[in-house]
mmJSON file of the N, C-alpha and C atoms, coordinates in Angstrom:
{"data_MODEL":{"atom_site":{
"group_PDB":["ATOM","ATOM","ATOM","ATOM","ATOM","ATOM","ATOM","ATOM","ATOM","ATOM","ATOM","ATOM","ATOM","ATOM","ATOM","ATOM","ATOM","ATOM","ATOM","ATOM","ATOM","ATOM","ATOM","ATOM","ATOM","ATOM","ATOM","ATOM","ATOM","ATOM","ATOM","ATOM","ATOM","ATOM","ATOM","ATOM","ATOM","ATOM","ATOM","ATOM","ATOM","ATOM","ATOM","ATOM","ATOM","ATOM","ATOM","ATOM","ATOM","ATOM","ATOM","ATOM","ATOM","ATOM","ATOM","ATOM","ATOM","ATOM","ATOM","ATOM","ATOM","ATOM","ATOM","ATOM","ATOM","ATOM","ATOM","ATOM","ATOM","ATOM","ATOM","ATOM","ATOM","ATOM","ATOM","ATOM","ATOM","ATOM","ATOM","ATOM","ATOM","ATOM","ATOM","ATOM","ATOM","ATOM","ATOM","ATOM","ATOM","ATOM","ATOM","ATOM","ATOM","ATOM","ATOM","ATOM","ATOM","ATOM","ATOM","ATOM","ATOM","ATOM","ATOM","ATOM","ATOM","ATOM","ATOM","ATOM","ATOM","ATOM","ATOM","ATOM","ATOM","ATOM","ATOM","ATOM","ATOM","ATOM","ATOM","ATOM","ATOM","ATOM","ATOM","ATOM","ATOM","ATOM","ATOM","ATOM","ATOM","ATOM","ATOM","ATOM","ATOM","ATOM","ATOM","ATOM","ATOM","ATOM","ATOM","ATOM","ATOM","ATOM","ATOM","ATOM","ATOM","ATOM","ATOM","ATOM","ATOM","ATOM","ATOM","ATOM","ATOM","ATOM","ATOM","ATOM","ATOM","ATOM","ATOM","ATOM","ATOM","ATOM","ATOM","ATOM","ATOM","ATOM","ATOM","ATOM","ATOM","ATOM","ATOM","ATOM","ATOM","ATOM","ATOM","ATOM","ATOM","ATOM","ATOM","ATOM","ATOM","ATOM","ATOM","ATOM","ATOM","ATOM","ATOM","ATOM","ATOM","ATOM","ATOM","ATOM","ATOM","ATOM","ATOM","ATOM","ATOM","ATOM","ATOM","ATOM","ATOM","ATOM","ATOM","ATOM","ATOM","ATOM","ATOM"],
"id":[1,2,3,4,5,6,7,8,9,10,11,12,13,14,15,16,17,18,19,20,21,22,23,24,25,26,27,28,29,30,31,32,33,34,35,36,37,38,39,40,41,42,43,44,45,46,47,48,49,50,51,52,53,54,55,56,57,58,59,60,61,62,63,64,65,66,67,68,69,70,71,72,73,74,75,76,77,78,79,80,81,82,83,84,85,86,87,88,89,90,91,92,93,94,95,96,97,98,99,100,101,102,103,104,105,106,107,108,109,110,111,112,113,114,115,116,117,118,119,120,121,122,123,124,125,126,127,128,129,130,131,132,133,134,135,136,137,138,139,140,141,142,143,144,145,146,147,148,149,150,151,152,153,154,155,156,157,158,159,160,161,162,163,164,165,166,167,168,169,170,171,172,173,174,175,176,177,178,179,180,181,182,183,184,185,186,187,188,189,190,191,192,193,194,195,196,197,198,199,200,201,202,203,204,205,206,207],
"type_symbol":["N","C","C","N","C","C","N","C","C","N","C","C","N","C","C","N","C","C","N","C","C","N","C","C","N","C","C","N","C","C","N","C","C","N","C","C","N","C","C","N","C","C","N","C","C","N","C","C","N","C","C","N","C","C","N","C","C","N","C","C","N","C","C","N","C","C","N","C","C","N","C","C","N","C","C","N","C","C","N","C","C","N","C","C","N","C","C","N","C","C","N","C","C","N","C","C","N","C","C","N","C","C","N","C","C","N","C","C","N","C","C","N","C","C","N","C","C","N","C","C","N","C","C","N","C","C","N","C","C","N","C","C","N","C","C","N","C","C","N","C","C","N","C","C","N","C","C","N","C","C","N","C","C","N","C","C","N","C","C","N","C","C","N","C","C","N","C","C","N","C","C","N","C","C","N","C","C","N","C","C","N","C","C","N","C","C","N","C","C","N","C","C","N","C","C","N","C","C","N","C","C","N","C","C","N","C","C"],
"label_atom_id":["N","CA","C","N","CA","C","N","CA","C","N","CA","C","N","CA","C","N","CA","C","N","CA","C","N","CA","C","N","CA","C","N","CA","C","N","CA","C","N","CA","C","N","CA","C","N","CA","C","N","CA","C","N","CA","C","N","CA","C","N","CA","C","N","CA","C","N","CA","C","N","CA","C","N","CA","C","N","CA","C","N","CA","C","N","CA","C","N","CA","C","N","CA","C","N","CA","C","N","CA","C","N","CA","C","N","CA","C","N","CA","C","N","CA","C","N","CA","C","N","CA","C","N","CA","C","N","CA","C","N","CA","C","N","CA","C","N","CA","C","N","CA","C","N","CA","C","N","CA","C","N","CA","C","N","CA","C","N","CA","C","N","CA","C","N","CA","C","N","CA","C","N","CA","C","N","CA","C","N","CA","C","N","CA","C","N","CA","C","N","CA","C","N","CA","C","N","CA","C","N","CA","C","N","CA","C","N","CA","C","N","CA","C","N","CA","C","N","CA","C","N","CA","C","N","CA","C","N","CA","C","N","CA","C","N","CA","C","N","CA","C"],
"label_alt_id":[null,null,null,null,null,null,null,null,null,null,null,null,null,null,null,null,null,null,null,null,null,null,null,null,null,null,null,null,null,null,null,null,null,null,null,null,null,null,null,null,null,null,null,null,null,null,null,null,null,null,null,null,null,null,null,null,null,null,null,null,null,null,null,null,null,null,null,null,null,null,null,null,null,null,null,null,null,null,null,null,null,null,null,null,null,null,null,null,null,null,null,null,null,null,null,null,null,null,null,null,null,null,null,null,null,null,null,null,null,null,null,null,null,null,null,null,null,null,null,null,null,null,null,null,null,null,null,null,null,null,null,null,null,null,null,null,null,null,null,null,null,null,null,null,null,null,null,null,null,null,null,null,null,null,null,null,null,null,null,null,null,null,null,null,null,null,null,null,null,null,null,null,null,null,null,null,null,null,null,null,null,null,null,null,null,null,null,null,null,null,null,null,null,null,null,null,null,null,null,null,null,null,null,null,null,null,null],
"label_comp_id":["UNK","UNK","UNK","UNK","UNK","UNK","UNK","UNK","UNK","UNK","UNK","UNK","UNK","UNK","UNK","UNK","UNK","UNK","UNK","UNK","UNK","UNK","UNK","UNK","UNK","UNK","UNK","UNK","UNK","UNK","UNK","UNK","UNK","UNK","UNK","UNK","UNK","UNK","UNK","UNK","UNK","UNK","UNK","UNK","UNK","UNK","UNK","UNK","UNK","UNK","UNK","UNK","UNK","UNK","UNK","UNK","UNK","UNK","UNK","UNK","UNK","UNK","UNK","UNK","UNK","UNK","UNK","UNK","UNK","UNK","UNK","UNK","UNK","UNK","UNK","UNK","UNK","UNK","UNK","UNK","UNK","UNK","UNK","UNK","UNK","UNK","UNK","UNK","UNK","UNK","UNK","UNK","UNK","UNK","UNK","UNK","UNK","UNK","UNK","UNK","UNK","UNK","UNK","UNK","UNK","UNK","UNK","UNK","UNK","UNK","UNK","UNK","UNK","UNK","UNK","UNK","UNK","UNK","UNK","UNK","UNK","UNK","UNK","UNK","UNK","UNK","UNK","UNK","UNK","UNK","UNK","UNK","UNK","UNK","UNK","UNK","UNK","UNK","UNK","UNK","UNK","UNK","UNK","UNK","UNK","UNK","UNK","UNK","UNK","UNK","UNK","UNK","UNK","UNK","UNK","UNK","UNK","UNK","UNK","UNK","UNK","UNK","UNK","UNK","UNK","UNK","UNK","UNK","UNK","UNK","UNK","UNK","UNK","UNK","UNK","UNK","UNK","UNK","UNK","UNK","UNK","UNK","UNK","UNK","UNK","UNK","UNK","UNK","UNK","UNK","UNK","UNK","UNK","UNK","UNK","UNK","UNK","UNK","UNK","UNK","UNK","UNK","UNK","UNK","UNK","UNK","UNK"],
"label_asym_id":["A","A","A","A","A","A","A","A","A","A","A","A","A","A","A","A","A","A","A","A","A","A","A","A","A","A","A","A","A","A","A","A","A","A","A","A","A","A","A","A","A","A","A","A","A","A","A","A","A","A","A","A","A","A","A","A","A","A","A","A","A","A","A","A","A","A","A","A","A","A","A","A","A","A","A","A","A","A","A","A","A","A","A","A","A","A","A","A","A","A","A","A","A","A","A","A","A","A","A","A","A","A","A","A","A","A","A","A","A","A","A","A","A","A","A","A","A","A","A","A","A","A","A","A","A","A","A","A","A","A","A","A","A","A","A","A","A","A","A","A","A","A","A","A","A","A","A","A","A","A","A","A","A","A","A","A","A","A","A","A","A","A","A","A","A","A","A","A","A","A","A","A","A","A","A","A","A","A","A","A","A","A","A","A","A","A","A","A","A","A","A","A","A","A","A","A","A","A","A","A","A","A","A","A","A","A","A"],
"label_entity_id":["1","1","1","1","1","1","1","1","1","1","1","1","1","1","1","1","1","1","1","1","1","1","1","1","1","1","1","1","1","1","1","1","1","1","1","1","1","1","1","1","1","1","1","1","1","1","1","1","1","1","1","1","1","1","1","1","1","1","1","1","1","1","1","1","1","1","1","1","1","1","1","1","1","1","1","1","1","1","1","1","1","1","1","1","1","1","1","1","1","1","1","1","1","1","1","1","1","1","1","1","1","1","1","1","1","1","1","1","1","1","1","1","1","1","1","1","1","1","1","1","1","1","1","1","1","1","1","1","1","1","1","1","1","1","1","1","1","1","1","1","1","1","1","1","1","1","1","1","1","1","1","1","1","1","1","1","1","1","1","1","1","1","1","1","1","1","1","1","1","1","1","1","1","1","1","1","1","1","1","1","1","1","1","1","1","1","1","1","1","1","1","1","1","1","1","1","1","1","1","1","1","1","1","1","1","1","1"],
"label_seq_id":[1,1,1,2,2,2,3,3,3,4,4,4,5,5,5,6,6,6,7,7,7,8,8,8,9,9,9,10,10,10,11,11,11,12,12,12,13,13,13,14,14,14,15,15,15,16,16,16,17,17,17,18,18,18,19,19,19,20,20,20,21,21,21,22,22,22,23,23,23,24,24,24,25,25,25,26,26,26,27,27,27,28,28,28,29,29,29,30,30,30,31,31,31,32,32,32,33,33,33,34,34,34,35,35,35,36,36,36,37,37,37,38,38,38,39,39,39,40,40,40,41,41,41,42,42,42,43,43,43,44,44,44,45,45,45,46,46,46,47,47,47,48,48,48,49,49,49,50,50,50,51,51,51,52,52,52,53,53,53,54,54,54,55,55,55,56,56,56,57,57,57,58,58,58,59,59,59,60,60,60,61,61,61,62,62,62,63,63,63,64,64,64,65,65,65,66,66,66,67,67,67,68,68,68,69,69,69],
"pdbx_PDB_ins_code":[null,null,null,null,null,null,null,null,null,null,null,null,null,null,null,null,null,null,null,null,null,null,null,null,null,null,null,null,null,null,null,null,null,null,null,null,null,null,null,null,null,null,null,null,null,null,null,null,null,null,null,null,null,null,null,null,null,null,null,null,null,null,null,null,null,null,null,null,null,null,null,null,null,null,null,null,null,null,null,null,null,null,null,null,null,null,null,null,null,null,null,null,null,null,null,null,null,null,null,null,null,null,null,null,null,null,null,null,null,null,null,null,null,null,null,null,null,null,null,null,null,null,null,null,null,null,null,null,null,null,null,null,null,null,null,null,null,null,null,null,null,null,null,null,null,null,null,null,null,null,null,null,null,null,null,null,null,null,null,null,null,null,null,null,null,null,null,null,null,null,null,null,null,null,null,null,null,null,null,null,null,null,null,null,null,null,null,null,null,null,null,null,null,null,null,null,null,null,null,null,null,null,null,null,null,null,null],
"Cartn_x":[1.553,2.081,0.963,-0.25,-1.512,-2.106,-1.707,-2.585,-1.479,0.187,0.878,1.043,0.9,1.137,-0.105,-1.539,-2.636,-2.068,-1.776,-1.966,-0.697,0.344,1.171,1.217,0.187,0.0,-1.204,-1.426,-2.5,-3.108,-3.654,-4.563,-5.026,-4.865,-5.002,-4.327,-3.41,-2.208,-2.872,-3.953,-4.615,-5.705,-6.275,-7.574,-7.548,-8.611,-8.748,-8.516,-9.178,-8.538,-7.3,-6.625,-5.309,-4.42,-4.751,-3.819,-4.262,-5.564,-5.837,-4.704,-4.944,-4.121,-2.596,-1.898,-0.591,-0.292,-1.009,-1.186,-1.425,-2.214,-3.088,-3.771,-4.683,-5.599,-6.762,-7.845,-9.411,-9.771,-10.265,-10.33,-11.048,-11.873,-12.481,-11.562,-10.092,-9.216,-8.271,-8.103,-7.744,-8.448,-9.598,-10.63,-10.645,-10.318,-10.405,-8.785,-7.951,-6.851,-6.402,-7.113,-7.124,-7.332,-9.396,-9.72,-9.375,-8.545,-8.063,-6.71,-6.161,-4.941,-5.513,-5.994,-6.651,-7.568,-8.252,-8.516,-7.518,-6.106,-5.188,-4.507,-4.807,-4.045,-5.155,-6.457,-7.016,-7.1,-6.912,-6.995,-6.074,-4.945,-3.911,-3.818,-4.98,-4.78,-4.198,-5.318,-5.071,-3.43,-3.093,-1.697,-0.583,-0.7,-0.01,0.548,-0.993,-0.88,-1.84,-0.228,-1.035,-0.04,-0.669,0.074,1.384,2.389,3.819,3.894,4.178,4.677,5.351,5.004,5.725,7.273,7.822,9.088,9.456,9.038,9.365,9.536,8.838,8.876,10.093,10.729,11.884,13.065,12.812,14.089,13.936,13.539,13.281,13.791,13.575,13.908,15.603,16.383,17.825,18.405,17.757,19.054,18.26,17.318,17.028,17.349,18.17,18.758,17.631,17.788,16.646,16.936,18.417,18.844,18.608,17.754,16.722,18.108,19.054,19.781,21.028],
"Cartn_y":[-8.311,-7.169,-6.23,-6.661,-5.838,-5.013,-5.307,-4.606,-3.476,-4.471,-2.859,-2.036,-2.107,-1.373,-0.149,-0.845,0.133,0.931,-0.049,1.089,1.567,1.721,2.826,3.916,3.748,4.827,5.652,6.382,7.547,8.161,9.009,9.468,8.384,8.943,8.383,7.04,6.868,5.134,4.275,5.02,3.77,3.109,3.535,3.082,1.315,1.261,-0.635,-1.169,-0.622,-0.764,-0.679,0.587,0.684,-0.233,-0.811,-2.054,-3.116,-3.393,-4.667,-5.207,-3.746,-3.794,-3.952,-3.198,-3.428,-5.187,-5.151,-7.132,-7.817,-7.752,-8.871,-9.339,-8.735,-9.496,-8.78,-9.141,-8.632,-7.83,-6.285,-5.773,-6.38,-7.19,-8.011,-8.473,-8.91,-9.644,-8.491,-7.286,-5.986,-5.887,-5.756,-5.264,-6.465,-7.883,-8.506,-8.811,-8.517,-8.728,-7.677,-6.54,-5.164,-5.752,-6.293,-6.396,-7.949,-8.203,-9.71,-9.452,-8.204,-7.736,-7.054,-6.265,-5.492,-6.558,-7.168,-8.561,-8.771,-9.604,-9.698,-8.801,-7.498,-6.362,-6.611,-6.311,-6.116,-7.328,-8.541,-9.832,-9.4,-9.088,-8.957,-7.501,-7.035,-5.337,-5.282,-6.207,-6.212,-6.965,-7.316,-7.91,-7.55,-6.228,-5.964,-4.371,-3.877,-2.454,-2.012,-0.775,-0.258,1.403,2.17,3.444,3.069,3.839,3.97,4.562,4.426,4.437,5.809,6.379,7.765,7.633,6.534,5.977,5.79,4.821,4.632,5.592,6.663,7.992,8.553,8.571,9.333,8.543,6.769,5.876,6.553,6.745,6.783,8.059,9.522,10.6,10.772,9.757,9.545,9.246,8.259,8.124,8.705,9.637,10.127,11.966,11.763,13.031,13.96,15.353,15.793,17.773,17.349,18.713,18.602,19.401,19.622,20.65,21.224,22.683,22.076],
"Cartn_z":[-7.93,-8.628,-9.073,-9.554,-10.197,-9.014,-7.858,-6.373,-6.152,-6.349,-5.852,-6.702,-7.803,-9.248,-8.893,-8.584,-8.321,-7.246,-5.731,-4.634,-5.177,-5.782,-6.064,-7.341,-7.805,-8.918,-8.395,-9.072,-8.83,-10.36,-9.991,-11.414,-12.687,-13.738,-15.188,-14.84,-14.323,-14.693,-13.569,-12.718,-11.507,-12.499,-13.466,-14.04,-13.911,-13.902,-13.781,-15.333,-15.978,-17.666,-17.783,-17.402,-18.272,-17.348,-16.092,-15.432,-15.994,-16.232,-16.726,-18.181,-19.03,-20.117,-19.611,-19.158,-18.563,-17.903,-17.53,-16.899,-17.302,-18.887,-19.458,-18.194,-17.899,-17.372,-17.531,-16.975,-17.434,-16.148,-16.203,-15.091,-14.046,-14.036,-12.626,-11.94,-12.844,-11.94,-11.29,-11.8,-11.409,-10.196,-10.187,-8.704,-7.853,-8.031,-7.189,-6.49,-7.313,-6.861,-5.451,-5.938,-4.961,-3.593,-3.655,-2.981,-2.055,-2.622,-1.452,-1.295,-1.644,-0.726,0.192,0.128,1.335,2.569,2.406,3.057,3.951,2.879,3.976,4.73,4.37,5.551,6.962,6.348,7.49,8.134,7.977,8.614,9.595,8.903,10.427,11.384,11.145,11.511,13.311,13.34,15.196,15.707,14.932,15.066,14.477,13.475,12.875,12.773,12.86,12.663,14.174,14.346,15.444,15.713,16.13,16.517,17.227,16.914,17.485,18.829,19.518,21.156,21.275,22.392,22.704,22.402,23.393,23.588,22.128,20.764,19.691,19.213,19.266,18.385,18.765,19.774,20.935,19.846,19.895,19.436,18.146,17.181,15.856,15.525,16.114,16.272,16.325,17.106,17.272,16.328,15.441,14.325,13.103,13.233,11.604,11.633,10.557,10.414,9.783,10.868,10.553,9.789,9.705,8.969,7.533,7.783,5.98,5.155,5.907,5.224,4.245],
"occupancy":[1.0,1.0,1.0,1.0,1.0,1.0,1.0,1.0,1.0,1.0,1.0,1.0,1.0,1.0,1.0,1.0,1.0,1.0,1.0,1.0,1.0,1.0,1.0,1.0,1.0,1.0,1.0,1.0,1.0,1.0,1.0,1.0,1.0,1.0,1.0,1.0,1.0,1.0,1.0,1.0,1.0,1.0,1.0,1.0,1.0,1.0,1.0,1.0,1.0,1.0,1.0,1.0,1.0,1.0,1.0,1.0,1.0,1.0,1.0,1.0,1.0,1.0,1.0,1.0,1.0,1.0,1.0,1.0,1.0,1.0,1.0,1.0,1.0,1.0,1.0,1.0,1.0,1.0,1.0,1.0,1.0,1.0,1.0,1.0,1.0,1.0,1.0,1.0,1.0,1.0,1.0,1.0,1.0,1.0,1.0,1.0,1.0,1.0,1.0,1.0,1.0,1.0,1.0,1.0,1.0,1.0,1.0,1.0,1.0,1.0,1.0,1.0,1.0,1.0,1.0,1.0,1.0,1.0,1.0,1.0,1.0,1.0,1.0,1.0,1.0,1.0,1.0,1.0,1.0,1.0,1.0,1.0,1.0,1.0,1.0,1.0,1.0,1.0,1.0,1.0,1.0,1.0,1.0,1.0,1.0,1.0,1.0,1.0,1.0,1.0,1.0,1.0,1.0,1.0,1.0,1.0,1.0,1.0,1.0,1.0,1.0,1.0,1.0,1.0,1.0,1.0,1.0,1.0,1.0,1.0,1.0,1.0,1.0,1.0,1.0,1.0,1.0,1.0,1.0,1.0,1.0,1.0,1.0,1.0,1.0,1.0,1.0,1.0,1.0,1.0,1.0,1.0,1.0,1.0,1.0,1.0,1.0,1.0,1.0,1.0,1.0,1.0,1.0,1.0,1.0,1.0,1.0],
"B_iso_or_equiv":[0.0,0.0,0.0,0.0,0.0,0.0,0.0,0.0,0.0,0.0,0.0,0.0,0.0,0.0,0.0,0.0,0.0,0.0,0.0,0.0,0.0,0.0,0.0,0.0,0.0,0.0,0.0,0.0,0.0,0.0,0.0,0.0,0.0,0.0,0.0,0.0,0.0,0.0,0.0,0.0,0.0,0.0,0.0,0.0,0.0,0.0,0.0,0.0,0.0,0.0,0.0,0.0,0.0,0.0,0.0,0.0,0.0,0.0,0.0,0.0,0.0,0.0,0.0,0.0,0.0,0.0,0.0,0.0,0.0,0.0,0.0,0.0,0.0,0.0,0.0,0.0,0.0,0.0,0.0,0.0,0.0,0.0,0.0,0.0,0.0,0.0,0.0,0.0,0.0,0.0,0.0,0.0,0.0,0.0,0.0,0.0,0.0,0.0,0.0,0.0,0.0,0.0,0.0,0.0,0.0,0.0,0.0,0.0,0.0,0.0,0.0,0.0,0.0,0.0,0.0,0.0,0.0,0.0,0.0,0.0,0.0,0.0,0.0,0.0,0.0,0.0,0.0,0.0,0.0,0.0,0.0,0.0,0.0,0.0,0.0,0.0,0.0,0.0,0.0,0.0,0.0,0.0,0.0,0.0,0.0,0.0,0.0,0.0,0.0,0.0,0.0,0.0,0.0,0.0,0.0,0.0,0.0,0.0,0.0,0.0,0.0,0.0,0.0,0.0,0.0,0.0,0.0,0.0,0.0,0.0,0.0,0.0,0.0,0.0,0.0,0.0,0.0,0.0,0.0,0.0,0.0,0.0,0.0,0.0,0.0,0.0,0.0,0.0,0.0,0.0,0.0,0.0,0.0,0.0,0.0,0.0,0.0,0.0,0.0,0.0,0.0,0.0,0.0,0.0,0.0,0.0,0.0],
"pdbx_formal_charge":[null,null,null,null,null,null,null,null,null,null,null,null,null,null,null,null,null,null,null,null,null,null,null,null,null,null,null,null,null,null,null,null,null,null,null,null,null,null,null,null,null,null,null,null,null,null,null,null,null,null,null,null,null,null,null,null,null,null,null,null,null,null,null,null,null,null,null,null,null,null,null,null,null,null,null,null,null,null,null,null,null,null,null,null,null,null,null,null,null,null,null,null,null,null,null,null,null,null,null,null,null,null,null,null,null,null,null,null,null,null,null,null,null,null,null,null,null,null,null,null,null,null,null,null,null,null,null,null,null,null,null,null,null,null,null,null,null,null,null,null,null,null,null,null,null,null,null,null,null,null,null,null,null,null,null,null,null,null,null,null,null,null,null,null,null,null,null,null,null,null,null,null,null,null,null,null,null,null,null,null,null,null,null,null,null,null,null,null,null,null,null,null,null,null,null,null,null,null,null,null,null,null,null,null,null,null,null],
"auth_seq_id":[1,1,1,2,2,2,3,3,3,4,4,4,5,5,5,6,6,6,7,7,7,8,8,8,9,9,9,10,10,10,11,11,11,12,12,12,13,13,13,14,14,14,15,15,15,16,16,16,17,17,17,18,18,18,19,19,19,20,20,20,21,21,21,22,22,22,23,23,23,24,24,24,25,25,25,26,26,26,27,27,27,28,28,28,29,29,29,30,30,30,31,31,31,32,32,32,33,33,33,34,34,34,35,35,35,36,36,36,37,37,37,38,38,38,39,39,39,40,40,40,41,41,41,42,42,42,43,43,43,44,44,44,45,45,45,46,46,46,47,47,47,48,48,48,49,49,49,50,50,50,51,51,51,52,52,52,53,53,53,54,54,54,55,55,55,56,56,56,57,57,57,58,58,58,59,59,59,60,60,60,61,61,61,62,62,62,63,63,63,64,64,64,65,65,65,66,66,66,67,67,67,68,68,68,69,69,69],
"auth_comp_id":["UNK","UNK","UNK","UNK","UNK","UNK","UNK","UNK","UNK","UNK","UNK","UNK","UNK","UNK","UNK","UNK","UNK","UNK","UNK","UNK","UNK","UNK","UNK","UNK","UNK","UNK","UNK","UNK","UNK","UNK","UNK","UNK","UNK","UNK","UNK","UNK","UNK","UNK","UNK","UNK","UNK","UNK","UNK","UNK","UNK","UNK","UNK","UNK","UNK","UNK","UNK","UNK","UNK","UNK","UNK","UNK","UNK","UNK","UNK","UNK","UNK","UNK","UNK","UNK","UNK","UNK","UNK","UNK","UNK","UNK","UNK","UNK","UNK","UNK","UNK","UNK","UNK","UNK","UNK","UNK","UNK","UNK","UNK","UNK","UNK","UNK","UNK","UNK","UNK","UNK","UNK","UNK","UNK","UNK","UNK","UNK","UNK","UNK","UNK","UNK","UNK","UNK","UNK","UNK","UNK","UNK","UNK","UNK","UNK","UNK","UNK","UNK","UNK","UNK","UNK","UNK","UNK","UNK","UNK","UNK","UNK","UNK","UNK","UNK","UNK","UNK","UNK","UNK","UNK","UNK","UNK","UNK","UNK","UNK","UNK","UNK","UNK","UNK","UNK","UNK","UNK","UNK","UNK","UNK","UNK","UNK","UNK","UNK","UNK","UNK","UNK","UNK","UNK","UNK","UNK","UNK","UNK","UNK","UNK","UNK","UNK","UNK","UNK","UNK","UNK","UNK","UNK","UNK","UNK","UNK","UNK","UNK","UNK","UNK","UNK","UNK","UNK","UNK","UNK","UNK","UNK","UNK","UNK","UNK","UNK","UNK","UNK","UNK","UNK","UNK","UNK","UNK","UNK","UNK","UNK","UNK","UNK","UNK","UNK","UNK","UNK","UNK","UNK","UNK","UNK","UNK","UNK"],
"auth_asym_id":["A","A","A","A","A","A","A","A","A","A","A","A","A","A","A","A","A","A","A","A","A","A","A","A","A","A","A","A","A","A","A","A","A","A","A","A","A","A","A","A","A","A","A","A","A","A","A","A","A","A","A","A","A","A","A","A","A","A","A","A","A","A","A","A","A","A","A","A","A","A","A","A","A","A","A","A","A","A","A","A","A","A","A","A","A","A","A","A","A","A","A","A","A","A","A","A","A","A","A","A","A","A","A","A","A","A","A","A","A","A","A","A","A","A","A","A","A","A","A","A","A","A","A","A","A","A","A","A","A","A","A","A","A","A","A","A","A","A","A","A","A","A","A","A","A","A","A","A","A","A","A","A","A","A","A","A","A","A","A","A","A","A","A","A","A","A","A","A","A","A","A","A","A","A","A","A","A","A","A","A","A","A","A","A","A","A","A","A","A","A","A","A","A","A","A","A","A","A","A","A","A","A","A","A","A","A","A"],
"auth_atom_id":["N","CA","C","N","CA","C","N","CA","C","N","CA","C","N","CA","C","N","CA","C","N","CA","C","N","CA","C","N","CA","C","N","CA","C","N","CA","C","N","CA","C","N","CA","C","N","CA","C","N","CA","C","N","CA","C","N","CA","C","N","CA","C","N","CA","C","N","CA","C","N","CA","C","N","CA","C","N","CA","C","N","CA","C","N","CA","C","N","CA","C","N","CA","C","N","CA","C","N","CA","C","N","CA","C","N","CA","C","N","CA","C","N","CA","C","N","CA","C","N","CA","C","N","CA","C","N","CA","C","N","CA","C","N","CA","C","N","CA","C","N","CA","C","N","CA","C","N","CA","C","N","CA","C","N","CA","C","N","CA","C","N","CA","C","N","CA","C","N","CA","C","N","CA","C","N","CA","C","N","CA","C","N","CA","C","N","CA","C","N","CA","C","N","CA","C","N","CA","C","N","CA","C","N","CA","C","N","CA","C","N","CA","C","N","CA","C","N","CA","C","N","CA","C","N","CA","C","N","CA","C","N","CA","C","N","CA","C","N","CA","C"],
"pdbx_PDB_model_num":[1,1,1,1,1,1,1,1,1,1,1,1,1,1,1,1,1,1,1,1,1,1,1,1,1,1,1,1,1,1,1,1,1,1,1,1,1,1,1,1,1,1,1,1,1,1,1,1,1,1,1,1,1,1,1,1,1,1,1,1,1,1,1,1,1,1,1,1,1,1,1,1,1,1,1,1,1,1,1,1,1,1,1,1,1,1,1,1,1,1,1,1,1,1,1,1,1,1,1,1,1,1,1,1,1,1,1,1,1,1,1,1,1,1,1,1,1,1,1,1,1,1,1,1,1,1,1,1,1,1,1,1,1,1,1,1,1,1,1,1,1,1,1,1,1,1,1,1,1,1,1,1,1,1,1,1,1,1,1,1,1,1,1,1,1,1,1,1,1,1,1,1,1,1,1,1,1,1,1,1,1,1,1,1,1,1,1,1,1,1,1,1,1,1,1,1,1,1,1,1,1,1,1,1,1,1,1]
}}}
């Protein structure tokens, strides 16, 4: 929860203090919690994450409604 709380806030509410405070926990465990989620993204990068396919973009395009009016 302390890693997605960071990667989903921004400005003033990302500080490592003011999560540490929000978490009870001590900001080292703030910065390390970060940094061994990110670990496990990139562990699986090559297996996980990769650019979308011409063809996917085509499927994906079909069922998302794209009338902004």
């Amino acid at each position: 929860m302390i890693s997605l709380y960071r990667f989903g806030h921004e400005g003033n509410e990302v500080s490592c203090e003011g999560i540490a405070q929000w978490a009870g926990v001590s900001v080292g465990m703030v910065i390390k919690s970060a940094n061994r989620a990110m670990e496990a993204v990139f562990s699986r990068h090559d297996t996980a994450i990769r650019w979308v396919s011409e063809e996917e973009k085509e499927e994906t395009k079909s069922w998302v409604d794209l009338d902004f009016a």
